[in-house]
Backbone bond lengths (Angstrom), bond angles and torsions (degrees), N, CA, C in turn:
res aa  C-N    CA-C-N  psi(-1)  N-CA   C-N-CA  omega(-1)  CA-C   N-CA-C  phi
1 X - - - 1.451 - - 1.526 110.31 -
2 X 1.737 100.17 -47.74 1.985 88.23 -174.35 1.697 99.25 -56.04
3 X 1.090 126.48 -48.62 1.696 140.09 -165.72 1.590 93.33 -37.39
4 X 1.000 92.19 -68.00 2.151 93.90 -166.61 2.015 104.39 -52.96
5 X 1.505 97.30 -49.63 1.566 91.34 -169.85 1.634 95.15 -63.96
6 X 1.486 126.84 -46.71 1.254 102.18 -169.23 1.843 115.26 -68.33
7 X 1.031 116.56 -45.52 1.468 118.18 147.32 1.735 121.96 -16.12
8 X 0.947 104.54 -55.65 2.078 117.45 177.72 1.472 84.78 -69.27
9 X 1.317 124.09 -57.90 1.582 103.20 -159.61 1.447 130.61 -72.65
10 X 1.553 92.00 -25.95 1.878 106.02 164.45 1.264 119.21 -53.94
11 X 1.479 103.38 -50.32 1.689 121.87 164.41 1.543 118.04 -22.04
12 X 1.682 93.48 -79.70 1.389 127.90 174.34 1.937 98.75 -40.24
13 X 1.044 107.92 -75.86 1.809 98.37 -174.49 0.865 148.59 -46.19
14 X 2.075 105.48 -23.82 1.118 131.47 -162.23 2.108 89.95 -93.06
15 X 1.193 94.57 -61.09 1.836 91.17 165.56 1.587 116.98 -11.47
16 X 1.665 91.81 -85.92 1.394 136.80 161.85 1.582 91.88 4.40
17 X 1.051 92.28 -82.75 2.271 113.28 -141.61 1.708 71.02 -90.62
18 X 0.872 152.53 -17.49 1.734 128.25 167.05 1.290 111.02 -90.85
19 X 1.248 147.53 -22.39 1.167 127.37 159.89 1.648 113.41 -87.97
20 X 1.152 130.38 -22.20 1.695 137.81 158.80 1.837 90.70 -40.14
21 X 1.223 102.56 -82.49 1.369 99.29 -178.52 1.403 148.37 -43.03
22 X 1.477 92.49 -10.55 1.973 116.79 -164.24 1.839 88.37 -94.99
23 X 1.050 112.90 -24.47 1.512 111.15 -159.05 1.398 97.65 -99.18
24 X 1.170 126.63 -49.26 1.706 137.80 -153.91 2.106 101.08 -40.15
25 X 1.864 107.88 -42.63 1.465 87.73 170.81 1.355 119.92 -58.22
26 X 1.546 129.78 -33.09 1.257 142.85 -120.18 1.809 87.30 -86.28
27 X 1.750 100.50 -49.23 1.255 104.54 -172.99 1.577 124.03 -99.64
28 X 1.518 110.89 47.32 1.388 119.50 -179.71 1.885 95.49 -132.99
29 X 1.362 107.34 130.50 1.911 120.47 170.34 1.161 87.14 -27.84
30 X 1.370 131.29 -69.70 1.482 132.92 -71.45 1.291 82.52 -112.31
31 X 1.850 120.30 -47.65 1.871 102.18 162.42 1.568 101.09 -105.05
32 X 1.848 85.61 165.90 1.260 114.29 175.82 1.457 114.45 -112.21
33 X 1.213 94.82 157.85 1.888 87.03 174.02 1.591 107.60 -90.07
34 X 1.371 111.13 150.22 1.016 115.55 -169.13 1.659 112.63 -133.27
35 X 1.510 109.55 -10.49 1.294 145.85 -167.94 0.924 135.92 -138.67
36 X 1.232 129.36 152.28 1.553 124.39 154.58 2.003 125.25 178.46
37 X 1.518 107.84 125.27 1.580 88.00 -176.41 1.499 102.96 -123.95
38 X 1.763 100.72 -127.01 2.082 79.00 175.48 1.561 108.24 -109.08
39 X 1.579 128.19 16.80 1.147 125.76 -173.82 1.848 94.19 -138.87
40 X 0.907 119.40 -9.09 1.976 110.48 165.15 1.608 107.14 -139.21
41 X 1.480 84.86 -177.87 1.856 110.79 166.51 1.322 93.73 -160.08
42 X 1.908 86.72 155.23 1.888 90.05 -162.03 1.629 88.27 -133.95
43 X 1.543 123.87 130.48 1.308 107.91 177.11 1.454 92.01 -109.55
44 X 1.422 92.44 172.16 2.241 98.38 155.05 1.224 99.61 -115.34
45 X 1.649 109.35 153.95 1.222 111.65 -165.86 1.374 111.22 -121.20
46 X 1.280 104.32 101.00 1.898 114.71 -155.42 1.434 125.98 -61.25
47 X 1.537 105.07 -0.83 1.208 101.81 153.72 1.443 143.10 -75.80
48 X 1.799 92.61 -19.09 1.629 79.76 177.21 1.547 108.72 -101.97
49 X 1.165 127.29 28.52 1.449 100.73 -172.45 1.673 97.79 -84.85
50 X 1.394 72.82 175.82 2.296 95.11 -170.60 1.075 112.91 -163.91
51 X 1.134 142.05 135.41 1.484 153.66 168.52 1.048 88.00 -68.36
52 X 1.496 110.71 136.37 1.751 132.48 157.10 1.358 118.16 -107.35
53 X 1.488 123.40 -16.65 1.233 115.80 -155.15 2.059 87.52 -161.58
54 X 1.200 100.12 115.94 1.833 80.35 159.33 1.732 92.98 -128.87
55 X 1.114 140.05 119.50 1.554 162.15 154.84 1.554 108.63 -131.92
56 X 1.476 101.96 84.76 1.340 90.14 162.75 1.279 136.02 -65.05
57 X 1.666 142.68 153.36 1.654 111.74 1.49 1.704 112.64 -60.43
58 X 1.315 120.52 -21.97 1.661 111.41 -160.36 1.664 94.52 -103.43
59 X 1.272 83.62 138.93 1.603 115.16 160.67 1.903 125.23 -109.90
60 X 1.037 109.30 155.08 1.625 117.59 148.77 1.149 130.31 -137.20
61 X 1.552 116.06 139.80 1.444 105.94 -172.65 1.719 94.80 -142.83
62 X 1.131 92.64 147.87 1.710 102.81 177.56 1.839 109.71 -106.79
63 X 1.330 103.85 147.50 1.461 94.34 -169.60 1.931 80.28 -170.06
64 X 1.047 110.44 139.51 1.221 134.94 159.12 1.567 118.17 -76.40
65 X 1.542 130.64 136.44 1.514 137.80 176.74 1.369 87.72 -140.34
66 X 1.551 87.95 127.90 1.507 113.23 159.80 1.565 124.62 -103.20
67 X 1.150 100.44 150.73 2.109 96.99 -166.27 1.400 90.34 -131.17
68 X 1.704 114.77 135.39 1.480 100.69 -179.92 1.689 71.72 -129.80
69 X 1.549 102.64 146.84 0.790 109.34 -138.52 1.974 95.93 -142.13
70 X 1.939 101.65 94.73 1.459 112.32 -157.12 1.355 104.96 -62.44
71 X 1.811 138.70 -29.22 1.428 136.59 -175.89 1.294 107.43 -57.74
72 X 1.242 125.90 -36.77 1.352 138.01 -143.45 1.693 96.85 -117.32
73 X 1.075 130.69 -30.18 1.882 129.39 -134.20 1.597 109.33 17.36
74 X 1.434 90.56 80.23 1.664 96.44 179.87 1.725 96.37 -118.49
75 X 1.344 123.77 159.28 1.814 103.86 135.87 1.815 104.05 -128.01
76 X 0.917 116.43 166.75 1.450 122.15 -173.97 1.682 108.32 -155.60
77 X 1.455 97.61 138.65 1.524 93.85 -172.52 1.441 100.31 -134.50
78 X 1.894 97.31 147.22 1.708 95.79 -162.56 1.507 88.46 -129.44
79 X 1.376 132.82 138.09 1.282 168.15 170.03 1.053 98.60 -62.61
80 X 1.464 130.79 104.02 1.826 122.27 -168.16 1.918 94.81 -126.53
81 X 1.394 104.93 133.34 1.359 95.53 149.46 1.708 110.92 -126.31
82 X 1.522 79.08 129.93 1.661 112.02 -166.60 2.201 100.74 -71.91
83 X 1.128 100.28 115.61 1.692 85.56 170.97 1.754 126.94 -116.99
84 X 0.998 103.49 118.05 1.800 108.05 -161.41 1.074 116.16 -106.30
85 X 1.573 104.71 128.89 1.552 108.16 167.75 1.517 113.69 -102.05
86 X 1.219 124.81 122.81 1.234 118.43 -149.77 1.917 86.40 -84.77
87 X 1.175 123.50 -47.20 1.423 125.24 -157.52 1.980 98.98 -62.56
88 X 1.210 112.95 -43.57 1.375 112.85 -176.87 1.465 110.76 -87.63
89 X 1.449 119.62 -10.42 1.319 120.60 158.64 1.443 100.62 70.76
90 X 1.477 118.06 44.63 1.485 124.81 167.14 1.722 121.78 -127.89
91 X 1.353 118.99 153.62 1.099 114.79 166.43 1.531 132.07 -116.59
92 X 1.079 117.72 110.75 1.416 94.12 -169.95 1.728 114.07 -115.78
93 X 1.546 111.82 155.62 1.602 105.94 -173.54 1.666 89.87 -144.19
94 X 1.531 89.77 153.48 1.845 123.20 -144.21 1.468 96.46 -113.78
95 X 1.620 86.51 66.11 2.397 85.22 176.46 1.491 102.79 -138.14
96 X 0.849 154.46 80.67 1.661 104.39 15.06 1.815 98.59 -104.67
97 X 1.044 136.85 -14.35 1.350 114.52 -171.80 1.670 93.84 -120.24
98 X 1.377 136.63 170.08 1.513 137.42 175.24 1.213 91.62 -87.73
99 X 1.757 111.89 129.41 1.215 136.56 170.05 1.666 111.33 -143.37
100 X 1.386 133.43 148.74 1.221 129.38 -154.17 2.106 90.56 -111.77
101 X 1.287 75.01 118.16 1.630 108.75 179.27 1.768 100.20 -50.48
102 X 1.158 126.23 147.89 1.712 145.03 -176.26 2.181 87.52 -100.50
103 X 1.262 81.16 104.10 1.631 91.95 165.61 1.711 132.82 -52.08
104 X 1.521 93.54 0.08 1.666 102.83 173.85 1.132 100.80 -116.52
105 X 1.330 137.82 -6.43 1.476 133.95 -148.23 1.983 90.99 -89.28
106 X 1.369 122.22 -167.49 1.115 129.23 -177.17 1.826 114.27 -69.33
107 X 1.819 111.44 -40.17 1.115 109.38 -150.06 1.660 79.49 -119.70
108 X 1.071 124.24 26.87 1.433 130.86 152.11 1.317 109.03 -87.77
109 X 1.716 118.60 -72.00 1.846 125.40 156.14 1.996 109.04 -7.69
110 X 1.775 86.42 -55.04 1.709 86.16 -158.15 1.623 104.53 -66.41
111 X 1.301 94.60 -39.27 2.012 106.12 -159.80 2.099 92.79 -57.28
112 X 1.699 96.60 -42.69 1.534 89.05 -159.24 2.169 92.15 -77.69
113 X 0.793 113.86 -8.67 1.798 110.97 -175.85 1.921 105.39 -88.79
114 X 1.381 93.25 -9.53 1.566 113.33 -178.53 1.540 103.92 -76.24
115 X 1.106 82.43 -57.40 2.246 104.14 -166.83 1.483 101.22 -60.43
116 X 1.494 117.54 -46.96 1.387 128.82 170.02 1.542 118.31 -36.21
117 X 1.731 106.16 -59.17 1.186 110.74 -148.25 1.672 88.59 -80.93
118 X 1.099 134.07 -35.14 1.335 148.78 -179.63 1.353 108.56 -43.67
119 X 1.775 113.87 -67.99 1.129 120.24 -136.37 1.905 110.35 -142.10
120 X 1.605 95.33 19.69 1.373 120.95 168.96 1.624 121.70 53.83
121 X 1.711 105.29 12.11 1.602 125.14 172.01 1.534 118.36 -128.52
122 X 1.357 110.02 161.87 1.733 110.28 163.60 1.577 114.57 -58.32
123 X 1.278 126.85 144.63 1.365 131.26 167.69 1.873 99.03 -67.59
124 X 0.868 106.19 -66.12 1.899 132.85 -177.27 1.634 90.44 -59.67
125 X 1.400 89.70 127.42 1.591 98.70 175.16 1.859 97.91 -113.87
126 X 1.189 108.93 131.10 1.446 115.66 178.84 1.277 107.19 -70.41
């Protein structure tokens, strides 16, 4: 009998401290969601962004995305600099080689919530 209740209660904690943990970005300003599928959510974390570069059409901006990450209960955060051409209306980021980011994808959300917070407009022109 103690076996099962202590068993239920391990249960019970392990729940517990994984959904405590699944939420903790959800309920901080400071990230946003920027993402989401059926195994993560990816916020940016609006404190760090920064203009690196303003020459229009191209910009750079650095901004950190965090991925917490439900397969694993991991979160991990990656230091991105976002690079924009405003006239071709692309973004591209250099991990490991420069490839132009999908404007719906997660670090499309972030790049265009980047340009925003920067530069008081959408990157993505509708």
């Amino acid at each position: 009998m103690f076996k099962k209740i202590a068993a239920l209660a391990v249960t019970f904690a392990c729940v517990f401290s994984f959904m405590a943990s699944a939420t903790f970005l959800d309920d901080n300003p400071r990230f946003v969601q920027v993402g989401h599928d059926d195994t993560t959510e990816s916020y940016i974390d609006m404190n760090t962004i920064q203009s690196v570069r303003y020459d229009p059409p191209y910009y750079i901006i650095r901004a950190t995305v965090v991925t917490y990450d439900y397969a694993n209960n991991t979160v991990q955060g990656y230091d991105n600099n976002f690079f924009y051409n405003f006239k071709a209306q692309t973004v591209s980021l250099p991990n490991p080689e420069v490839k132009i980011t999908d404007r719906l994808s997660a670090n499309g959300n972030a790049a265009n919530r980047a340009f925003r917070a920067c530069y008081d407009m959408n990157f993505f022109q509708e």
